[in-house]
Structures are given as C-alpha cells and as structure tokens.
N, C-alpha and C positions, 0 to 999 in steps of 0.2 A: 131499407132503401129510402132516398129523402124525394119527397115530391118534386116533378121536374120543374124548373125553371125554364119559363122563356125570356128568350135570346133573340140576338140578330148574329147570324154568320158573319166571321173576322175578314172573307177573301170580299171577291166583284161589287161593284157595283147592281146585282138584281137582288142582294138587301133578302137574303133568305133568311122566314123563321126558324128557328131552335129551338127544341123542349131538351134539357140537359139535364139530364139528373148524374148528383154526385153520388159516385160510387165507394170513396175513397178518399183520403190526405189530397192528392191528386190525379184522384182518378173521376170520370166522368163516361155515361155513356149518350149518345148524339142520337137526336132523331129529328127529323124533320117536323116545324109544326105546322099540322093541318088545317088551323085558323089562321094562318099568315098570310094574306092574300098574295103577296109576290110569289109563293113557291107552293102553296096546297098542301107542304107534307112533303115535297120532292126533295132532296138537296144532290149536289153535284157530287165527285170523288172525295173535292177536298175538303167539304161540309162534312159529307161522312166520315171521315178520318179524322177531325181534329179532337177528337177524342188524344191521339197520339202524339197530340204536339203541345199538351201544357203539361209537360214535366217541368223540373227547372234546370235541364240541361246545358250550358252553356250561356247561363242568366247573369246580367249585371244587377248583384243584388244589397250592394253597398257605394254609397257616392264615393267618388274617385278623385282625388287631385294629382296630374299624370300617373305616377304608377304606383302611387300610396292611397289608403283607405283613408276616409275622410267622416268627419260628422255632418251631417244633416246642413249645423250651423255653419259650421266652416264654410263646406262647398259652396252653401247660398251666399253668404256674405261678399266670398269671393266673386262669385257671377256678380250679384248688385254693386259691388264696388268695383272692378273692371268696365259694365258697363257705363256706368256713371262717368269713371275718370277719362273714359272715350269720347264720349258725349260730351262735358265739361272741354276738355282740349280740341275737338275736331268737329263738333255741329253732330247733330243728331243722326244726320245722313251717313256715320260713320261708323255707324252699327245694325245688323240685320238678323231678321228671324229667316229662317227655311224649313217650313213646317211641310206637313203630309195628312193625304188624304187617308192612312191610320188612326188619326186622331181623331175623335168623340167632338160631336158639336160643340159642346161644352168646354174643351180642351181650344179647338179654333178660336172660339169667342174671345176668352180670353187673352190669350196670346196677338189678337187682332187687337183689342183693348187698348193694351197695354203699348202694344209700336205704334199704333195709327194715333192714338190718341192719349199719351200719354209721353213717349219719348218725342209722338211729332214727325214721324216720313212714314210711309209705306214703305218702305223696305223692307217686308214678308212676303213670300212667295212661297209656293206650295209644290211639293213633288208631284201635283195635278194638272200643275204648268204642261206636262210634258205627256194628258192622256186625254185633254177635254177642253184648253183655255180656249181653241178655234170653236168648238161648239159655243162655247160661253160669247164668243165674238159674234160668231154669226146670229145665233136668236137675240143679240143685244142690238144688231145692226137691222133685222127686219121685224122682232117683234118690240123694240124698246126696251126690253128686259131679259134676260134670263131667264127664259121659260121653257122648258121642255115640254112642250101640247099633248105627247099620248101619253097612254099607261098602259100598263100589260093587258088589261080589259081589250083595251083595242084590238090586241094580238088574236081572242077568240071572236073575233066579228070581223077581220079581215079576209078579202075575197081574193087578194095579191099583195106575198111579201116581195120586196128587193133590201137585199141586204147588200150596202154596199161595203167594202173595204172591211169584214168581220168576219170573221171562222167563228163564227158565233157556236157550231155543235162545240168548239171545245173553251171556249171562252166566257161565253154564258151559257152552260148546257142546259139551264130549266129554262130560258127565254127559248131556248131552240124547240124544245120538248114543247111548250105552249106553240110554236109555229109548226111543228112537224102535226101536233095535234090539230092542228084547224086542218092542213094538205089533206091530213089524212078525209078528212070532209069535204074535199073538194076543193080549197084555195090553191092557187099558185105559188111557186116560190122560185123566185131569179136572185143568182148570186153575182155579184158584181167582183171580180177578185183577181188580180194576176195570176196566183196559183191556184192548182186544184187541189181544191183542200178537201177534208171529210165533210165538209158543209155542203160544198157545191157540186159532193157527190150525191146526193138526195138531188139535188134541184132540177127545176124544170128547164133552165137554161142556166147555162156557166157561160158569162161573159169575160174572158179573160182578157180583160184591157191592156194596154200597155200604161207601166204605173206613172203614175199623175196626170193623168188626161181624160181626170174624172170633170171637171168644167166640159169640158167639152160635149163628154157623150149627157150631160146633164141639159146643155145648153139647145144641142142637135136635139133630146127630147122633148126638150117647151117649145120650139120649134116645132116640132110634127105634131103637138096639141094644138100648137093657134091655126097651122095649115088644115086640121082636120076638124075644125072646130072643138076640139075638147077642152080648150078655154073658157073660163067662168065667167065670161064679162059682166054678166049681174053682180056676182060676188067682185070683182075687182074696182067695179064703179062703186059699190056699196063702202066697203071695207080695206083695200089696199092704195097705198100712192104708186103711181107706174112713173119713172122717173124719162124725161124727156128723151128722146131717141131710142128710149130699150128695145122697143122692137125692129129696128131698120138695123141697132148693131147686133142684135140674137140674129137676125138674118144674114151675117156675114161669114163663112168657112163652119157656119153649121148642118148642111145639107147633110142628109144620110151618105153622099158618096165621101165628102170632108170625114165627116164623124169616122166613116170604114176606117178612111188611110191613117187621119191623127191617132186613133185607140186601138189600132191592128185586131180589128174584129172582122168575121165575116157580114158581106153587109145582108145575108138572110138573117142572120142570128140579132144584130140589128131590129130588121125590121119584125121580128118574131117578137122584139122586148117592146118597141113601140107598139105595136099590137094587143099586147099583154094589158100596157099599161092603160092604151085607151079605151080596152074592153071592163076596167077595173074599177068602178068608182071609190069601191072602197080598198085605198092600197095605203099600207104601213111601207115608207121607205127607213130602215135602220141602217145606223151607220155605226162607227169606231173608230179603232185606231189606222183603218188606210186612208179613213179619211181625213183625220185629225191631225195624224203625224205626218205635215207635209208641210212646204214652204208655203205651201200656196191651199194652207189648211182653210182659214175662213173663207177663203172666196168659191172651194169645195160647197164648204158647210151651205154658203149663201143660193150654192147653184140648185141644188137638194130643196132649198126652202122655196125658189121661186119657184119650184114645179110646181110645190102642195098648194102655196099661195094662189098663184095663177089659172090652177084648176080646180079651186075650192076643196078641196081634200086637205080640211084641217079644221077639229073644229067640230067633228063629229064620228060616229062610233066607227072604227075601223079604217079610218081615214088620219092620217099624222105622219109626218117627221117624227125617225124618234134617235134623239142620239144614247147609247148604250153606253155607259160609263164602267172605268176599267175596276175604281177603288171604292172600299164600304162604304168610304164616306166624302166622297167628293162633292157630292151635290149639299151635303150639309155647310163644309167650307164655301161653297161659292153663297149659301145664304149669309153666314157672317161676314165674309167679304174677307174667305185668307189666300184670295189673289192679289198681287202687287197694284191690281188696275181695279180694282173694286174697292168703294168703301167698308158699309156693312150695309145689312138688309136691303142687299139687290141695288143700294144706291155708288153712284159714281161722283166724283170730286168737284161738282159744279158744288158753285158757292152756295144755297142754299141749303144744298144736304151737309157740306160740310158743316154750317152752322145746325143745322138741325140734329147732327151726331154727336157737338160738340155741347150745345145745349143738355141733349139728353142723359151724356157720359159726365158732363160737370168739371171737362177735359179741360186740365190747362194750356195744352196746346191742340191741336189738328191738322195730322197731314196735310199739305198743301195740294197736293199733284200727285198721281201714279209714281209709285217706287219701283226699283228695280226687276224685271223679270229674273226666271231660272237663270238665264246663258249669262246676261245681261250683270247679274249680280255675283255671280262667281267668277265672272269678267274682273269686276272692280276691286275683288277680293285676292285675285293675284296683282293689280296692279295696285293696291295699297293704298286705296278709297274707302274700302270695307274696313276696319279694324279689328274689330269683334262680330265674332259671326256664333250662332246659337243654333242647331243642327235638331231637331225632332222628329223624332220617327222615321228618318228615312235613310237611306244609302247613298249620297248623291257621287262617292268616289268609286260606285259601279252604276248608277243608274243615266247619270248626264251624259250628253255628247262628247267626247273628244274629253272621255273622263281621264287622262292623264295630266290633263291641262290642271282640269279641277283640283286633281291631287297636290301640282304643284300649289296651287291657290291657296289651298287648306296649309299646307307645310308653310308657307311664309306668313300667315294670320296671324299677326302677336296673340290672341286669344281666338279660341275655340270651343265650344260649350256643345257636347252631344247628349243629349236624353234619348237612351234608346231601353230594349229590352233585354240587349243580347252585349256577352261582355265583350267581346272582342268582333270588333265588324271592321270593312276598311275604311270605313270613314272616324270608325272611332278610334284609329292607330292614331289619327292629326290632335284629336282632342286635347287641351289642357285640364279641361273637366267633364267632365262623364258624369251623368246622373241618371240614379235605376228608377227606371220605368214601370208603371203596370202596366200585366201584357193583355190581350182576349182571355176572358172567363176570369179576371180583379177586378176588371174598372166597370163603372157605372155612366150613362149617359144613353145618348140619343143618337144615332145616325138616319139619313136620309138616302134611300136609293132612286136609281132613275127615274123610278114614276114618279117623283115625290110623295111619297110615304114615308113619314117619318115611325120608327121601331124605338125600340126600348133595348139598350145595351144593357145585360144586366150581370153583376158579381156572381163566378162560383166559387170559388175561393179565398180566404183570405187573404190579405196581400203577404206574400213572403220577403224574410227577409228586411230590409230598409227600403222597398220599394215604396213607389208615391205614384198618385195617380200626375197626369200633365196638367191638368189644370191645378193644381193643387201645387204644383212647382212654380209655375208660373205665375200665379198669386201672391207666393212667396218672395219670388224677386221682385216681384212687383212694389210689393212690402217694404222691401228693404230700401227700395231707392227712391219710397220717403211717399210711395199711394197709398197708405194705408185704408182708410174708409173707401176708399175706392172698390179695394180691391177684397173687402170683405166678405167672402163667400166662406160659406161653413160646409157647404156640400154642395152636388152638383146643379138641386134643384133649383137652388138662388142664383144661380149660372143660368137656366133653362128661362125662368119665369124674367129677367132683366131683357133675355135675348125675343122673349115674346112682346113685350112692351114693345122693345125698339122697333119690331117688324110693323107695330102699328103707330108707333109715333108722330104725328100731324102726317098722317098716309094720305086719308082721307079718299082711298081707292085710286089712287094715282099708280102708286106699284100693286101688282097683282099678289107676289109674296107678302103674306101678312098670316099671322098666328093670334087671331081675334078669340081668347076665351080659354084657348088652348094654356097659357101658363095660370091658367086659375085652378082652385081646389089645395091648393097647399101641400106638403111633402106626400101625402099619402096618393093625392092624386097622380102623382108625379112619380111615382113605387108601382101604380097600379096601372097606367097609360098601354091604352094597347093602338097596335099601326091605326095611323090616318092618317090622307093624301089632302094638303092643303093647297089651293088653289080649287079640288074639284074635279071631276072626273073629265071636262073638258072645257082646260080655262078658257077657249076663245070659240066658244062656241055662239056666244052672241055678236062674233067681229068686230070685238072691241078689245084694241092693243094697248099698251102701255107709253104709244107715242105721245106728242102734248096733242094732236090732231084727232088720236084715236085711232090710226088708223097703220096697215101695217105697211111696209114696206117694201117692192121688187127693187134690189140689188142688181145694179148692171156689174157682170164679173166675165173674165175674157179667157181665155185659157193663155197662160205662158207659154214659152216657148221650151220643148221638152229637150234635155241635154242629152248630146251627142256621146258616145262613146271616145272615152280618150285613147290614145296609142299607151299610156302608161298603163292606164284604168279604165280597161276593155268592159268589166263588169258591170252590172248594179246588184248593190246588195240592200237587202230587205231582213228589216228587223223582227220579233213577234214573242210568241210567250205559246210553254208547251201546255199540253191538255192538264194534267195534274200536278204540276207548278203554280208559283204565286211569288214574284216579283226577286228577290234577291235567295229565297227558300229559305230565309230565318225560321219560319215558323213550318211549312210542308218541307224542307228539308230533315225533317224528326222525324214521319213519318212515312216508315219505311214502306210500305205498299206503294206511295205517293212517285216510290222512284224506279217505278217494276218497267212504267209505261215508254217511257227516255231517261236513261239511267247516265247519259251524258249528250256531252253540247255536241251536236250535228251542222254541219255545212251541207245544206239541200242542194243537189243542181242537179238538171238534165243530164239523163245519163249517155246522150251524144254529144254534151259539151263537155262530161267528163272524160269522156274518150276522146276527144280533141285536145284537151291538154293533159293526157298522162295523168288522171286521177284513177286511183282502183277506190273502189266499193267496198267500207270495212277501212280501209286506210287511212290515210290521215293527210292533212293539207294546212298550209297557211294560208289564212286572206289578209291583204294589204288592204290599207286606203290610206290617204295624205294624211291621216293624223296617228294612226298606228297599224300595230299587225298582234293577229290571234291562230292560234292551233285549235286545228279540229279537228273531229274525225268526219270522214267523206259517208252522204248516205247519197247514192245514186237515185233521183225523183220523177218518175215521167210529171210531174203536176208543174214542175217548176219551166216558167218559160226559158227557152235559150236564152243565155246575157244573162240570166239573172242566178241570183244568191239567195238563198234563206240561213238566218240563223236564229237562234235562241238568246233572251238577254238576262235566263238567271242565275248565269256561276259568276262566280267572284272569286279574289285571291282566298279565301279560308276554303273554298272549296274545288278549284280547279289550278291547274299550271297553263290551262287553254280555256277555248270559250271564254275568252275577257272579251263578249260584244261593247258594252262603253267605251271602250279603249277605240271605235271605228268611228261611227257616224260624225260627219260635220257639229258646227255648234252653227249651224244656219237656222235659222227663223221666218215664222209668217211673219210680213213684217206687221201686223194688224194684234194677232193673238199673243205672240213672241213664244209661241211653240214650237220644238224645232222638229226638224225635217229626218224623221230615221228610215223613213223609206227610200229614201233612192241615192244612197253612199255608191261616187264611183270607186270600184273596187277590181284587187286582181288575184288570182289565186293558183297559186303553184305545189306539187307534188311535196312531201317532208315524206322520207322514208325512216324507218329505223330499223337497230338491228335485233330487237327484242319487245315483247311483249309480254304481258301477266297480270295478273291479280293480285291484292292484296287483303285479307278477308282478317281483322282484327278485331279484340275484343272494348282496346281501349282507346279513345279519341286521342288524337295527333294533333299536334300543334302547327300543323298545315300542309299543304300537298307535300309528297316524297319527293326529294331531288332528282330529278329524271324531266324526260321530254314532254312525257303526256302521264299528268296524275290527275282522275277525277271523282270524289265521292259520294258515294249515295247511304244514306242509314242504312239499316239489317237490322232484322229483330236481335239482340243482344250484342250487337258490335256496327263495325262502318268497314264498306268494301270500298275501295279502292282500284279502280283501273288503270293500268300502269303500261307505256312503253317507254325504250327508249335509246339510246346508241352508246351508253360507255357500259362501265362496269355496274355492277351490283351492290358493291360494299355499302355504297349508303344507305340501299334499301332494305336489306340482311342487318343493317345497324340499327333499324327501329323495326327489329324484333323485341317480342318481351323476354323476360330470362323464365327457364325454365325445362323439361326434357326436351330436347331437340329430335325428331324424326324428319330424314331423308331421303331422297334419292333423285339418283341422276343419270341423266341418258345424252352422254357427250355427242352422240351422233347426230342428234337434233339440238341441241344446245339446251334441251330440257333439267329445268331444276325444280325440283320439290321439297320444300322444307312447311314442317307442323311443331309448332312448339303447345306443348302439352303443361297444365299448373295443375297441380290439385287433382286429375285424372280428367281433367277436361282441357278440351281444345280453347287455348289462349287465342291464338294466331297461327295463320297459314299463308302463303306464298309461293307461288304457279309462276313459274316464265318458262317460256318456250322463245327457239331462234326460225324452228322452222316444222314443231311438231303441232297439234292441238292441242287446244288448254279444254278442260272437263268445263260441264255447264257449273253455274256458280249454286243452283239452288239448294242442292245436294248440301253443300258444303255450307250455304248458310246455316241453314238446320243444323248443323252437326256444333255451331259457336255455340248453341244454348241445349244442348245433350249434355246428360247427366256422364257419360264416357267419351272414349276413342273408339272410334270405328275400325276395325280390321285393315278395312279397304280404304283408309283415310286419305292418302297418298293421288289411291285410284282417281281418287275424285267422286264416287260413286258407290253408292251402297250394295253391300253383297247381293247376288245374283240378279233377275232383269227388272228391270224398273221402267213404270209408266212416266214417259216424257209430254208434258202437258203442253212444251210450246212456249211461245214467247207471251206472255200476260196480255190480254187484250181487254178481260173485263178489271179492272184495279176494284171496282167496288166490291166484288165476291171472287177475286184473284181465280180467274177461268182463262187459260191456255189456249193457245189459237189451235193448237192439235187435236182436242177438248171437243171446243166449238165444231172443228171440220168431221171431227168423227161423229158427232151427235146429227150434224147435216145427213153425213153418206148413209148413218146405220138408222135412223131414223125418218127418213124419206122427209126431213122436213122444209117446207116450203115458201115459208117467209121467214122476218126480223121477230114477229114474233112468238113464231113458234121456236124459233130458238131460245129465247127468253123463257118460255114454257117450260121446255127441256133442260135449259142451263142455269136458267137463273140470269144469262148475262143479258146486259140493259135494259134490266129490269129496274135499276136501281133512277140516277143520275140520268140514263140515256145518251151518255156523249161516247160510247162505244159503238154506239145503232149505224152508223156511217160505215164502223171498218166491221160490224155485223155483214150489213148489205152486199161490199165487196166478199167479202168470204165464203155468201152464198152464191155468189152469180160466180166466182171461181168453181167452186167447188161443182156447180150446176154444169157450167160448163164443163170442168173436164171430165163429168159422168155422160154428158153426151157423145 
C-alpha cells in the first residue's frame, strides 16, 4: 500500500483534510487528516465516500467538437480563433468566461488573467455569484474589504452561537460538530430559520421568522443593545464611522413589539434571544445561504455586521461574524478576483489598482469597470450581446434562476466552449466545444476555505485519458490568441508564486489580503506547503479596517417591504441542498450510500397545508411559479411553516423527469451583490395522480430518465435504480429491458407486474409496478444485481425465509437503519446520542445524523413511557 497523501476535500466550503492512500488503478481509501486544522480527523458523509466517485464513469475524456472527437490542437485553435474573430468584430464585451467555485486557485487566476487583462472587460463571473457575492458585498461595504473576521478557533471559545439562515448539522457537519462540541461545555446555540430543521432541533431556541425579515429582527436587536446599554461606545468612537441619523432611523418600527408582528415570532422567544445575546459577550453569529440568497441579501449581511460592529464583538476570540461558504473554493476565487465586480487581489476597479494590475500583469489592455454578473450575463447571452460564452466547471442549465431562460440563451450562442468533468451534462448538450477536465484526486493546486486557510490540493492519480488540468487549458488559449510569454506557466507553482507577488504588490498594508513570503522556496516548497490562515487568527483585532480612514463602517439598512401572497401564487417556495448531496451530484451521485439518505427530490410542506389542498404523503404534486413548473414527490413536514415550500436543487435532466428546481426561482437580484433571490419564489402547488408506480433496478446506465411521469435515479452497488410512476402504458419501460432469460409474473387484480431478466446466471435487470398492490423494499433486491446467481425468491422481492428489516438508513456513514437504532435504544436501556453511538456505531463518524439520533430517542423514550 502507498503512503497517504494529503489532500483537501472536493465538497463545502469548511476546506477538510484528507490522507488518501491509493489502493489501486482507481482506487483510493479516505480518511480524515488529524493535522488539518479545519476538520481534526473528522470528515462529513461525503468526505468519507469519495473514495466512490473517482472511477471514470461517465467521464469526458477526449476534447470534443459537437459530437466528434477532436485533437488537443484542433479544439484549442478553434476556441482561440472564435474568440479572437468575436472580439475583432464586436469589442471585447462580446465574449465571457463563467467560471466556478470547483476550480483550484490556480485555475481562477488564470482565467481572471486572461479576460480582465488581456481580452479587456470583466465579463467572468463565477457559479459563486449565486452562494456568497452578498457576503463579499456586505464585508466590502463595512470592513473595506473582503474579509471574513472569524475562524473555527473561534467556534471553541464561543459562549453563544446564532446561526442564522443554515442547517448547518447537514451542510457543514464538522462546523456543527465544533459548535455542538463547545454546547456540550455550556455555550448556547439559537437557530435563526423558517423551518425546523435537524439543526434547530439541538438548539436552545428555534426562531422561526417569517423569510426575509431578517433586517429587521437584526435591526430590533441593535436596538435592545443600545437601549440596554450593550453598546460599545468606546469601541465605536475608537474604531467604526456611525453614519449620521443611524440611530433615530434603528429606532423607527424596530421595537420588540414591531420585531413580533414583521418576523411572526413569539415576542417571549424574542425577548429570550435578546437576553441570550446580551448576556454573551462572546457570540459567533454564522450565516449562509438564507441569508445570502435573497433580494435584499447584502443589507441582511450588513444588518449581522452592525450588531458585532456596534457591540465590539469582532476582533477577538469567540466573538465574529462569520459567513460559511457553500463551495471548496470560493474564498480562493474571490482572492483572485473571479467575481465580475472584483479585480484581483481584493482589489476593485478604481483607477489606481487598475494601473497597478495592469503594470504588474504587463497587460495590454485592463478591464475598465465591473462586468457582467450571473443573471445579468446570461441576460445578454440570450439577447445577442454575449457571442461567445466559455462554461467551466459548472451547470448553469440547472443551477441558475429561471434556468430555462438560460437554456434558451446557451441554444442561440453562436459559440459555446464547456470544460467540464463529466461527458454529457445539461449544459454541455449547448456546447460547440467540450473540453476534458481534471476531476478531484488529478489536479494539483491550492484552495482556500472560510477561515482562510489556504490547503494543498494534491494528485492521486494520473490524469486519464486526454484530460488537462484548467489552468493548463486556459494558458493554452491564452497562447494562442497571441500571449504567449504571458502566459507561460509550466506548472501550477508558477501560477501560485505570480499570484503571491500580486497580493503584495505596492500593498504596502493598505489591503489586509496579502501572501508576504508564502510564494517563496521554489517548487518543492510549494509540493511540500501545509494549511495556513493568512490575514491571522484575528485580522481586526487591532480596529484597524481597510478603509482609507481606517476605520469600519455601520451600514444604515431598513427592512423592505415583505410580499403579500398572490391569488395565483398563494405559496413561497424555498430552495436548499440535502444532507449527503453536493450541488448538481456529478461527483456524489456515484456513490451509492450517498443516496440511501433522500434517494429523490421531495416537496416539503405542512402536513395541515397538505390537507388543505388534497396533497397525500408518498404522492406526488406539481409546483408552479411564473417562470415554470416541476414534479415531485409530497413528504408531509411539521417543520415547514404554513405558506411555505421546501425543495431540493440537485436533480437535473440526466437524472430526473421531476425535481427540475432551476426551472422555478425568479432571476431577481440584490441589487448591490447581483445575487439572486431563491428564497422566497411565489409558488402554487396542486395534486398529480397517477395510475402506476415501480422500480426499476438495472445493471447497465441509461441514456436518460424512462419515458413516464416520475423517473428518478440513484447509483446501487453494481447498477442504478430508478423510481418510476406514471399514467399510460408500460411498453417504453419493458422496452429498455436488457436481452436475456426473462422471468415473470403477474397479479391482474392489483395491476401487479414482475419481470427479472437474467444474463449469464445472474440478475441483469428487474422491474416492479404495482396499480394498487405493494412493491417489496429495494434493498433486497439490490444485493441480489451483484450476486454470483438467481435467487428462488427473486420475484418475491425478498429473500427465502424471515429477514431482519433495518429501516430506513439514518447513519449513511456506517449504513445503520432506523429499526437498528430504535431497537438498540428499547433492548439496551440506552440514554443519550451518545450511547447510541457506543452501541451502533451511528454518529460516531461525520455527526450530521446526531439530530435525527436525538429525535429517535425522545420518540422512542416517550412511547416506552
């Protein structure tokens, strides 16, 4: 066995170690590493599983011109020479990158390079537009920069968390497990959230606001600090500018009785958070995507900073703002500047820096002004502004708002250029050129997570195939369209140490971002680089900002006016991301444990609102909104408030006929950060019945959902199941059977049918519908795709005589059943989360189970009472 390599984790933003030892061609086994300061050794479900997602399954592994194989030189020529003859004819403005927070620092830099300063607009924007631009806004508006103030340190010397707008247990589960760790010592923790999630089942208080009318209960609580004196006034005469009126207009409809009515909270539970927070001096307030992804995202973010501002809680140990980032590498992109509104190195388009970029770079030309945002620039791309558009790393024809628009956008593009991983995705159906990617465990580089800490990405295997790392593509057109010395990188480290220069380039401590010493030592140092957090374990702890004053900033922000329910679009629907998921499931869609937890897309709602409009539980529903409509299946929710919607945003056409969330939300924006708004789509949602149901449980991948009403898939150890209803006939779905013995049967009285086709002495493919009987549990039958025979009982569904039924999966990290769990509770008398863990093994791992642990036991406690 080969010595393990460390790594940084491919999924979130909390930047986890990896010791990966190869076991194999492509095989690898994952462990968490215990010198990684972000995660100690811990990693989440899908840390631990990606051992099962670098096969090369469904890999684009040769450049492509539309739907012929191409050479290296070719494809690139063509990119350089389309973009050129675009530029040449229409101004530079008429071509655009749309890059992702997937990308390696290394990969950003360049690609930022090359449009900012070398074709001449900004016109690059990042699929991180759409998880973190309002954070980026709001610390630029109060600290002068882009700066994220905590780190996870903070997290174990904090005396009160509020997390607002995050399900943090399943989104960051080792941030949670750091916060559940400190509770367990005595901190607090208030969840700020319209649903009840598994987060704000731990908590000390669930505030369930009504969504978007977080300014408010933010502004109501700087309010009850300056009334109680919990206000810093030394610190704020010291260190912040307080802008003329702010406190006569915080005083207006922010009283705790205001706060009740605008956020529909009770006003004890109110005054139970203010209490909380003024008995707390040391409080981490953490934020996400409820609070990011809104119209009125930065003036959120701003309302969060005036607290910590205002009451000196920033700046010191366990005291911070902290915003929580969705992707591995997003905080890396915003240092090079692969926002459309950023230059590089934390700098903005005032004339000064532009010359000081363009000095540096030896740039024949320099963006002039901020280029186009996400919405903004796929705007101009259907309207025939954009010409050539160049697509990396990301999905935007399932991830954008009112992604049908988009689709139309991309279909009328005279040119399309996709660099991805994966051969066939929906965005890369528009392409004219496709070019193969290196995926997680090829490529080489640097990412940065929230804290800022930058990690070491490092190779497991060779690249297969004709894949290319992105910076290395992008050098190459670069090349071509005549930057040669420019763009002369041999590897990533001359990428790394250019990008270190710039961050100190006549700085002269004016930006706080800067990497003084860090690009020195030469390749090996740069082979050898283990995490550090540049800025400092608490960059503003001397009260000195990145303004030209020095000094920070309170932001007057007002709450808008919150929308009324329509007579068409009675609903709001709310967007989100499931616990062992990751963004479009390119990469956690391979791994099949990964889909044991939500094996399809759910429509969350009150189960009194379900019953008000004819929804059953298990069934199935359309949700409407003005820009399109999606199929779901209905899960009845007490957490979810009446009026509102939850759904999932990661199936796409390769993997569902429903769950197309993209297809709903507005393409509205803050107009500040140009983030848009996927929290609160007015939405309506009505009953879909059908006359059949079933499974489809095969060996070999399908070239896209079954022709039916509701098809959805999840991997299987040895094949992909498929979930099926739907209201005609069968024949299509009997018609991608594979050939081979066919075994039957059928029960016309229930409209049951059972077919097994058999190859070789082993189970090919299976297929279950029922009209009005029950279908057998799937597990059985999985197991039976990768058995050396046919089972007797194969039909059954079930294997000869009684078998122990485990339950629905609750632990994914050591696959433990909720039947499991409940019976180790009753027969074991046992009494807490972690003596379960003791007993089972479950969340013991990850810990983003320890939630629906807790419920399990207070059910189970209860009904032994």
């Amino acid at each position: 066995m080969s010595e393990a390599i460390r790594t940084t984790c491919a999924y979130c933003g909390v930047g986890c170690g990896i010791r990966a030892t190869v076991t194999g061609e492509r095989s690898v086994e994952i462990a968490g590493d215990p010198d990684h300061p972000a995660n100690r050794g811990r990693l989440c479900s899908k840390g631990t599983h990606l051992g099962e997602t670098v096969g090369l399954e469904g890999r684009l592994l040769h450049p492509m011109i539309g739907s012929k194989r191409s050479s290296w030189d070719k494809a690139l020529d063509l990119v350089a020479k389309r973009f050129k003859e675009t530029i040449a004819r229409h101004g530079p403005g008429s071509v655009a990158f749309y890059v992702s927070g997937q990308l390696l620092t290394e990969d950003y830099y360049v690609a930022n390079k090359l449009m900012k300063g070398f074709i001449g607009t900004a016109n690059i924007d990042t699929n991180s537009r759409l998880c973190m631009s309002s954070a980026v806004a709001g610390h630029t508006r109060a600290f002068g920069e882009d700066i994220v103030p905590a780190t996870y340190d903070d997290l174990d010397a904090a005396d009160l968390f509020v997390l607002v707008g995050s399900n943090t247990a399943w989104c960051h589960p080792i941030v949670y497990q750091r916060i559940r760790a400190r509770c367990e010592a005595g901190a607090k923790l208030v969840v700020i959230d319209p649903r009840r999630t598994e987060t704000s089942e731990e908590a000390d208080l669930h505030l369930a606001i009504r969504p978007g009318s977080d300014v408010t209960l933010m502004n109501g609580l700087l309010r009850h600090c300056r009334e109680t004196g919990i206000v810093d006034e030394e610190y704020l005469a010291a260190h912040v500018a307080v802008p003329e009126h702010f406190w006569s207009q915080l005083g207006e409809g922010n009283d705790l009785w205001s706060v009740t009515r605008t956020c529909d909270v009770p006003a004890a539970d109110l005054r139970h958070f203010y209490d909380l927070f003024a008995a707390s001096p040391r409080t981490v307030t953490l934020f996400s995507q409820g609070i990011n992804q809104s119209t009125s995202g930065t003036d959120q973010v701003n309302a969060i900073l005036n607290v910590h501002l205002a009451t000196g809680r920033i700046g010191k140990p366990g005291a911070a703002p902290f915003s929580i980032t969705g992707q591995p590498n997003a905080m890396g992109g915003r240092e090079v500047g692969g926002l459309a509104s950023t230059l590089a190195a934390h700098m903005d388009f005032a004339p000064e820096n532009r010359d000081r970029v363009q000095r540096f770079w030896a740039a024949p030309a320099i963006a002039e002004k901020p280029g186009l945002k996400a919405v903004d620039l796929f705007r101009a791309v259907g309207e025939g502004r954009i010409k050539a558009l160049w697509v990396m790393a990301t999905n935007p024809a399932v991830s954008m708002p009112d992604a049908n628009r988009v689709r139309e956008a991309l279909a009328a593009c005279p040119f399309v250029v996709v660099s991805d991983v994966i051969e066939n995705t929906d965005t890369g159906a528009f392409a004219h050129v496709r070019l193969p990617a290196a995926a997680w465990g090829e490529k080489d580089g640097t990412v940065t997570n929230s804290d800022r800490t930058i990690s070491r990405q490092r190779a497991l295997f060779p690249l297969p195939g004709e894949t290319m790392p992105d910076w290395w593509i992008i050098k190459e057109v670069a090349r071509r369209m005549g930057w040669k010395n420019a763009f002369a990188y041999d590897r990533p480290a001359d990428i790394w140490r250019e990008h270190c220069r710039l961050s100190t380039y006549d700085n002269g401590g004016v930006r706080l971002f800067a990497l003084p010493g860090a690009g020195q030592g030469g390749n090996r140092a740069y082979d050898d680089m283990t995490p550090f957090r540049w800025g400092g374990d608490h960059v503003f702890a001397d009260g000195r900002f990145s303004t030209e004053d020095r000094r920070a900033r309170l932001v007057s922000v007002a709450q808008r006016p919150l929308p009324s329910p329509l007579t068409k679009w009675p609903l709001t629907l709310n967007t989100g991301r499931y616990r062992d998921q990751w963004h479009s499931m390119t990469r956690t869609g391979l791994a099949p444990r990964l889909a044991r937890h939500r094996a399809e897309p759910l429509v969350e709602i009150h189960p009194a609102e379900g019953d008000r409009l004819g929804l059953i539980h298990g069934g199935f529903a359309r949700v409407d909104t003005p820009q399109g409509d999606s199929l779901y299946r209905v899960q009845f929710s007490p957490g979810q408030r009446p009026g509102e919607l939850f759904v999932p945003i990661h199936w796409t056409d390769r993997t569902s006929s429903g769950g197309r969330t993209g297809l709903l939300p507005r393409p509205l924006v803050d107009p500040v950060s140009g983030q848009p708004g996927f929290k609160s789509t007015p939405a309506a949602i009505v009953a879909v019945t059908t006359r059949w149901r079933g499974f489809l449980l095969i060996g070999q991948e399908l070239a896209g959902p079954p022709e039916c009403l509701w098809a959805t898939r999840v991997a299987v150890p040895s094949g992909t199941l498929w979930e099926l209803a739907g209201d005609g006939d069968l024949r299509s779905i009997e018609a991608l059977l594979p050939r081979g013995e066919r075994i039957e049967a059928e029960d016309a009285a229930r409209g049951t049918r059972r077919i097994a086709i058999a190859w070789g002495g082993r189970l090919a493919a299976a297929l279950f519908v029922t009209e009005s009987g029950e279908l057998p549990s799937r597990d059985w039958l999985i197991a039976q795709l990768g058995a050396p025979g046919i089972a007797p009982t194969l039909l059954a569904g079930r294997a000869p005589g009684v078998q122990a039924d485990c339950g629905p999966v609750i632990c994914v990290c050591f696959d433990i059943g909720l039947k499991t769990i409940a019976a180790a509770i009753r027969d074991q008398q046992l009494a807490d989360v972690a003596a379960i863990g003791g007993a089972t093994g479950a969340g013991t791992n990850c810990g983003s189970c320890r939630p629906a642990l807790a419920r399990i036991l207070a059910e189970e406690t209860s009904d032994a009472a």
